[in-house]
N, C-alpha and C positions, 0 to 999 in steps of 0.2 A: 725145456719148459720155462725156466726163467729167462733163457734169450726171450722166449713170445710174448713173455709178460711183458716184458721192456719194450718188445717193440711197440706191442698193442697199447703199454701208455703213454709212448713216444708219438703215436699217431692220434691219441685221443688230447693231450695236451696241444699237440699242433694245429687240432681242427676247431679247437675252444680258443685257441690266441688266434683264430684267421675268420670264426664265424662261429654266432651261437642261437640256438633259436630257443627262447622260454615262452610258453605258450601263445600270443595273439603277436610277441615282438618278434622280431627276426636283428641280427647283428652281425656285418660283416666289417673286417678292415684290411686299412691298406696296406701294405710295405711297415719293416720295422724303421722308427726314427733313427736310426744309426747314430748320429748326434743329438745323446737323449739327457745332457747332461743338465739342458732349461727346461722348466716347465712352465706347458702350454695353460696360461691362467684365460683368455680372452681367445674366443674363435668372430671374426668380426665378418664374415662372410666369403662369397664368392665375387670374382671381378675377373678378366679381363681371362676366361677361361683356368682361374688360381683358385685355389684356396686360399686366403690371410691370416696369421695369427698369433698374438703378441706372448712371448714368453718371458721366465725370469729366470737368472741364478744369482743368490743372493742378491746385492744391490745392482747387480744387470738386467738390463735389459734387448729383450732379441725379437725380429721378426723373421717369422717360420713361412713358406711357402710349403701350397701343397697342389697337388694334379687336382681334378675335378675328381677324379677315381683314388681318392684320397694316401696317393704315397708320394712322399715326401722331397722336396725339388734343392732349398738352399736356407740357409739359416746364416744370418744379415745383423752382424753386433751393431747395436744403438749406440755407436762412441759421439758422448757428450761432449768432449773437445772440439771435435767437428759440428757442432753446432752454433759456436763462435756466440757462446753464454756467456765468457772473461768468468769470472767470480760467484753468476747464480748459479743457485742451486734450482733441478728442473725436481719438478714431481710428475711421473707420465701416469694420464688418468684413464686412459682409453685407447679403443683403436677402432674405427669404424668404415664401412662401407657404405659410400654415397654415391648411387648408380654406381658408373665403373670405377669410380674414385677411391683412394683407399688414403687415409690420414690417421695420424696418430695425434693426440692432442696432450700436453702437459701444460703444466700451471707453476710459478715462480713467483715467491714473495717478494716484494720489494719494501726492504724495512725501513726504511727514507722516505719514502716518500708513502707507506703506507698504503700500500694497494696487493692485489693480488690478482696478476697478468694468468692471462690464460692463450694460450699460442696453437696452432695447429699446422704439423707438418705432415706436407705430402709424402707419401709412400710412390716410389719407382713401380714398373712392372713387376719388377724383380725384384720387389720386396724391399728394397735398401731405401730407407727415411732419409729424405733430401733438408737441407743446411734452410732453404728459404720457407722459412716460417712468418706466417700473418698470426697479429695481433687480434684475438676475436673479441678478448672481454680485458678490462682492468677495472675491478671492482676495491673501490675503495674502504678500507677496513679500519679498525680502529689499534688492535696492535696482533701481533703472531699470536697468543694463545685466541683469539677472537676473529682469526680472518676466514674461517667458514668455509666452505668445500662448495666444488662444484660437483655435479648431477645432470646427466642425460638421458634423455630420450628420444629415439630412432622413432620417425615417422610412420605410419601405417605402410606406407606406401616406399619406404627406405630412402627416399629423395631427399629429405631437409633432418634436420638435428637441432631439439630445443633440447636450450643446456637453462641451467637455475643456478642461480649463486646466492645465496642468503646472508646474513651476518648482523649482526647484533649489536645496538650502539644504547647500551647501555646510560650512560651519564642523560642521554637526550633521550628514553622511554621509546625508542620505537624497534622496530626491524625493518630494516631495507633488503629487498629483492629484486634481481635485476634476471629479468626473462629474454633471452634471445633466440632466434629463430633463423638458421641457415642453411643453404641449399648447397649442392652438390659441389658447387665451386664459389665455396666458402663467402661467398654473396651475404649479406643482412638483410634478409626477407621483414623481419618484427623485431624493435626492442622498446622494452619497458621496463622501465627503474621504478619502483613502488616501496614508499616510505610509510608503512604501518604504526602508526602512534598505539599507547597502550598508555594505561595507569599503572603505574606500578605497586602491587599488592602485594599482602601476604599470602603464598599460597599458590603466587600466579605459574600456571602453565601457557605458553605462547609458543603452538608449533606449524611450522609448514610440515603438513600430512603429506602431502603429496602434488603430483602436477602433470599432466598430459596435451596430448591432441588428439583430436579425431581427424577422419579423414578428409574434413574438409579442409583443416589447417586452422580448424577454429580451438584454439588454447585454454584451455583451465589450470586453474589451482586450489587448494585446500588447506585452512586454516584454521585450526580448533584452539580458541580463548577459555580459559578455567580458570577460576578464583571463586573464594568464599566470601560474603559477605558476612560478617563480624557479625552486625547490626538486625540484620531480620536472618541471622544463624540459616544462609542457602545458599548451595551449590549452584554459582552462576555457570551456563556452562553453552557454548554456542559454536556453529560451525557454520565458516563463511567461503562460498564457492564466486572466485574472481576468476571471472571469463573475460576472454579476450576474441571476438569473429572477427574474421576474414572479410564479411561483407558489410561489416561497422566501423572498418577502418581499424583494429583492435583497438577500441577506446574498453576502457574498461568497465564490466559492470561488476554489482558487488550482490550478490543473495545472500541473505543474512537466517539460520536455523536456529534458533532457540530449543534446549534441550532441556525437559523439566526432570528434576529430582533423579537426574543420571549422569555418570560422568563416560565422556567418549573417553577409552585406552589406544585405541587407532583406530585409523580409517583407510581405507583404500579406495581411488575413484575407477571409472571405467566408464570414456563417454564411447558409446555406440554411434551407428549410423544411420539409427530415427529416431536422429533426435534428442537424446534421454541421456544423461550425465549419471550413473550409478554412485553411492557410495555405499560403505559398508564398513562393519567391524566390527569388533568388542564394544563389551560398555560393562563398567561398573556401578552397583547401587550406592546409594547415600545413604548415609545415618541420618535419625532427629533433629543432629545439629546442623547438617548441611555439611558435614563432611565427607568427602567422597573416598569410599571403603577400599580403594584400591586393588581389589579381588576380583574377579571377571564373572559376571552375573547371567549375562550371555552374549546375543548376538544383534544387530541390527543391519538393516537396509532401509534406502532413501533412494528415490529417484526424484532427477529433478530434470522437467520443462526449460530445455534453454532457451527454446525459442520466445518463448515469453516469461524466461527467469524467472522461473518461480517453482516451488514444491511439492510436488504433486502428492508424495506420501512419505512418514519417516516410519519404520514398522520397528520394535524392540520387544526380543521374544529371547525368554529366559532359557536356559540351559533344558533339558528335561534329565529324568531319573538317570534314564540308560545311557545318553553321555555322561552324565557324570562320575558315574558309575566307572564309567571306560579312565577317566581325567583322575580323579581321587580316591575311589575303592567304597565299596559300598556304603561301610561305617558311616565316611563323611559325608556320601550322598544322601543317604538314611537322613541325618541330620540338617538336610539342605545345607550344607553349606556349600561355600562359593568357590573359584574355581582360584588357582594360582595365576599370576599376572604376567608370567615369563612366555605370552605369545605374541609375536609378529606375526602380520600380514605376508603371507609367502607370493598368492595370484588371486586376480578377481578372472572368472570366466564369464561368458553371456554363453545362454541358452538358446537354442533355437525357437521356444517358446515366449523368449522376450524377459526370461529370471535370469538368475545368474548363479555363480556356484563361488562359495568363496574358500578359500584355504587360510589356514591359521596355522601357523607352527612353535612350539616349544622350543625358545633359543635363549640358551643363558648362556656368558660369556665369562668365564674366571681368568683375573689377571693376579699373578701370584708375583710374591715378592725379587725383587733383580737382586742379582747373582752378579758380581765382579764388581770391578773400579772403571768410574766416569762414565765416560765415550765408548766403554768395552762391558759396559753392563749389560744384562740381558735378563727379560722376564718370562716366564714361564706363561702360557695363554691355554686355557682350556675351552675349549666349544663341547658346550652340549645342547643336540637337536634331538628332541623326541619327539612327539606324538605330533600330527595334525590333525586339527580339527575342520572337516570336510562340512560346509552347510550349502545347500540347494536350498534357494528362496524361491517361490514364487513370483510371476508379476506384480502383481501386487504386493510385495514385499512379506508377505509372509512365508515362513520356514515350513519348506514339502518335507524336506528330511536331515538330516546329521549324521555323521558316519566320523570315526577315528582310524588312523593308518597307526598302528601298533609298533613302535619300534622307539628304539632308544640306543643312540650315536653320540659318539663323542671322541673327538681329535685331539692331541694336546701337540705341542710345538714351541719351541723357544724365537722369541726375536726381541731387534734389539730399541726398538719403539713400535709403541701399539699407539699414540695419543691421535694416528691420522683417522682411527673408528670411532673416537669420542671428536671431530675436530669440529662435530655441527650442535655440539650438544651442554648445557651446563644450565644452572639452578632453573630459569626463565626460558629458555627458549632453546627448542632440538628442531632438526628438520630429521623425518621419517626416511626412513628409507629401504624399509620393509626386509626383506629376508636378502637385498643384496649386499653387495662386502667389498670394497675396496682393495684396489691392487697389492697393497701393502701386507695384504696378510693373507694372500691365495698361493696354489705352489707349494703350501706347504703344511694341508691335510684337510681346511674346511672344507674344500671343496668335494670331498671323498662324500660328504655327509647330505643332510635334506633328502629332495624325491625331484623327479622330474616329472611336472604333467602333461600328459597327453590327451586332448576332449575330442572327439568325433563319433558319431553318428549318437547322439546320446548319450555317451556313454566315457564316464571319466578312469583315464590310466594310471597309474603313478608306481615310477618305477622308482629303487631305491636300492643302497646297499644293506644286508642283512646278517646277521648271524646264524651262523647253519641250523646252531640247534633251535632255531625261533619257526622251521618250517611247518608252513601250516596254522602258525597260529596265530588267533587274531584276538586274542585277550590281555589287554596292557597287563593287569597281575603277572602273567605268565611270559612274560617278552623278557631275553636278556638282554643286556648292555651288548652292544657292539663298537668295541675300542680299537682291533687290530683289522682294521682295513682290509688288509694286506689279507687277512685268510676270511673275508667275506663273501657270499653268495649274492647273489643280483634276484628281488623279489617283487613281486608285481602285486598290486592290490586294485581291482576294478568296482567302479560302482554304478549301478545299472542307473537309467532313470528314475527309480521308484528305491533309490536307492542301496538297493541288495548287493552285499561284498560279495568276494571271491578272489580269495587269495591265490597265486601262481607260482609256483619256488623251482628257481636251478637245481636240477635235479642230486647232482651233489658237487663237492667242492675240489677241483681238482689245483696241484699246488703252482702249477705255470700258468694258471689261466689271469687274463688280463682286468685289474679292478677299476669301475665305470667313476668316473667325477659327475657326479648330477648336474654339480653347479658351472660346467664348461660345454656349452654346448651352442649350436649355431640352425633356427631353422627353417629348413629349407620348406617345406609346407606343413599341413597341418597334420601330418604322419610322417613326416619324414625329417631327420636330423641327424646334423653333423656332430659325434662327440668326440671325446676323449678318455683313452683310458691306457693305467700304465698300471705295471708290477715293477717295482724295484727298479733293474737296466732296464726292461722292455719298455717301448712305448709305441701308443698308434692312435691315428686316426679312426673314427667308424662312423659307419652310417646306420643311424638304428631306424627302422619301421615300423609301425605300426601296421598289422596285416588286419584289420576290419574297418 
């Protein structure tokens, strides 16, 4: 009898590490990684019948091939000697697919001459990063704590790569950004150097939100200005969308939002393809004095007319009972009071009605005191992701419904510098960057955390890791912490068009089975995606689906 048992859990672990179906997803994968010693932070696509995808151990770096039927081919060490660097030090930021191209790109301070190069190397068939690297960007900086990070985004259409470099020159009030735009073979389709003047206040906030394309290859970006006025005691506070068309020669034009007695906490853009430049976010209220209460009050949407630059609506709609209710607990709802400010912008979606859906998540980051001497120090880093706040606006900008995904995550991990997550960010001026996370600190447990969303026919998916005992339940009071990864269940939470939940939970936990990274994922269409998931030695590719 206990032979059967063994077998029968030997054959039930097997078929949960090779394929798992929780109700509307379906989950198979490939071959075990045999050489599972890097972890896979970056899935960058398909090319040339491969999978691509950039791994780490410790301060290495490796590129991983994989079959189209996702198991595993050859794993390709990045030796920085052979890239014929002499003395710089490289930071790799990326690794992307352009048509069948596949390039990895790092970046290199030069503290002489004060710039910060940004380089791009081609990737072989066969996965191995070749030696002849082109120079894309050298953005001139003011010193290392101030040289500002670079940021991409993959085209609609995957053929070109606008990167953003920002940075901040303090002594002379402005911020300089430098936008480029490249095709397939590393070609300079657009660049723009743009030197933003400011007065410098007390109080003053100056950030790049955000920055995209649509599919015409027509470029935006977003710029929220905040400062108080002393003198007539208000909250200045304003939001300017610098577009760049295709058929204007991208000469630059500037739409200037004026925001009365609110302050913007983030924003998120999402230009469409009629036309329509989305933004969206939080917003907090102002006091009396015109100082802005820094507590999240609720939510807003804006569309804007690019074709004739201009505003068509900005909609700012307050929290109601029952979210808050889900956010703070009755007590404080009762009281109206406001919301905590630790939410990022995770995704903006478009509707097939022409609204959008926005996601917001709970991300506080604890950096706790280093441990050892020097160069051998090491900080303790806690992530915590809880709750998202799910809003469906209307066309018209106003809010059809709100919904919260109930859960409460958290990773901790040691490393031995964090400063490249704060590297866009200080008193005056941050550039957003919403729920994504730099190379630096992936591989080794954020990525376990958040949700993965999935929108079609209607209807929004979001899948997530959970705690067993949280099955079923969708009331933040009643949600445990989930800290150990490693013995979590995979939970699905959907929400209809007229917004009605429905939670979906792995039916239970078994202890071989393989735990999903939300935030590594690659996709192939709009139900279908490449991920990643490991336990401990085990690791694999998969292909998750969406079956409606």
């Amino acid at each position: 009898m206990k032979k059967l048992l063994l077998v029968l859990l030997f054959i039930t672990a097997h078929a949960i590490s090779t394929a798992q179906k929780i109700g509307p997803v379906s989950i198979t994968y490939g071959k075990e990684i045999t050489d599972d010693k890097q972890k896979i932070v970056r899935i960058a696509g398909e090319a040339n019948g491969k999978i691509y995808t950039l791994a780490i151990k410790g301060k290495k770096n490796y590129i991983k091939t994989f079959t189209k039927d996702l198991n595993p081919l050859k794993t390709n060490y990045i030796d920085k000697k052979k890239l014929k660097l002499g003395k710089k030090k490289i930071n790799f930021e990326d690794i992307f697919v352009l048509n069948d191209r596949v390039y990895v790109f790092g970046s290199i301070f030069d503290s002489k001459a004060k710039k910060l190069d940004l380089y791009a190397f081609p990737v072989s068939e066969d996965g191995v990063m070749q030696n002849n690297k082109k120079l894309i960007s050298s953005a001139k900086v003011t010193k290392s704590s101030e040289r500002g990070a670079y940021f991409f985004k993959q085209s609609p259409n995957n053929d070109k790569l606008l990167i953003l470099h920002g940075t901040l020159f303090k002594k002379q009030d402005l911020i300089k950004y430098e936008l480029r735009l490249i095709d397939d073979n590393l070609n300079e389709v657009m660049k723009r150097i743009e030197k933003v003047p400011f007065k410098d206040r007390r109080g003053l906030r100056f950030r790049i939100t955000d920055f995209d394309m649509d599919y015409k290859e027509n470029i935006f970006l977003v710029i929220n200005e905040s400062y108080r006025d002393r003198k007539k005691k208000q909250n200045i506070e304003k939001l300017y969308l610098h577009s760049y068309k295709k058929n204007n020669d991208y000469k630059k034009e500037v739409l200037e939002v004026d925001v009365k007695n609110k302050a913007i906490m983030n924003c998120e853009m999402l230009p469409t393809s009629k036309g329509i430049v989305h933004l969206a976010g939080l917003y907090s209220g102002v006091s009396k004095r015109g100082r802005a209460k820094w507590r999240l009050k609720g939510t807003y949407s804006a569309s804007i007319d690019i074709n004739a630059n201009k505003l068509n609506k900005i909609v700012f709609t307050p929290f109601d009972y029952k979210t808050k209710v889900q956010l703070i607990g009755k007590r404080r709802a009762g009281k109206d009071k406001d919301v905590n400010p630790f939410y990022v912008t995770h995704s903006l979606i478009e509707k097939e009605d022409g609204g959008i859906i926005l996601m917001s998540e709970f991300q506080y980051v604890q950096e706790g005191n280093s441990a050892g001497i020097g160069p051998l120090s090491a900080s303790s880093i806690v992530f915590n992701n809880n709750e998202v706040i799910v809003t469906s606006f209307n066309p018209d900008g106003t809010v059809k419904w709100t919904g919260v995904v109930p859960k409460k995550q958290r990773a901790a991990y040691s490393v031995v510098s964090f400063n490249v997550f704060f590297a866009t960010a200080n008193a005056n001026f941050a550039i957003g960057v919403g729920i994504s996370l730099p190379l630096g600190v992936l591989g080794k447990g954020p990525e376990y955390l958040s949700v993965l969303p999935i929108y079609n026919n209607k209807k929004l998916t979001l899948i997530y890791n959970d705690h067993i005992k949280n099955k079923g339940i969708t009331d933040m009071d009643k949600i445990k912490r989930m800290s150990n990864f490693n013995k979590s269940i995979i939970s699905i939470l959907t929400f209809d068009e007229n917004g009605k939940v429905n939670r979906i939970d792995q039916k239970k936990y078994v202890k071989e089975q393989l735990i999903l990274r939300p935030r590594v994922f690659y996709r192939r269409t709009p139900v279908d995606y490449i991920i990643y998931a490991s336990k401990r030695k085990s690791d694999k590719l998969g292909e998750l689906i969406l079956n409606e």
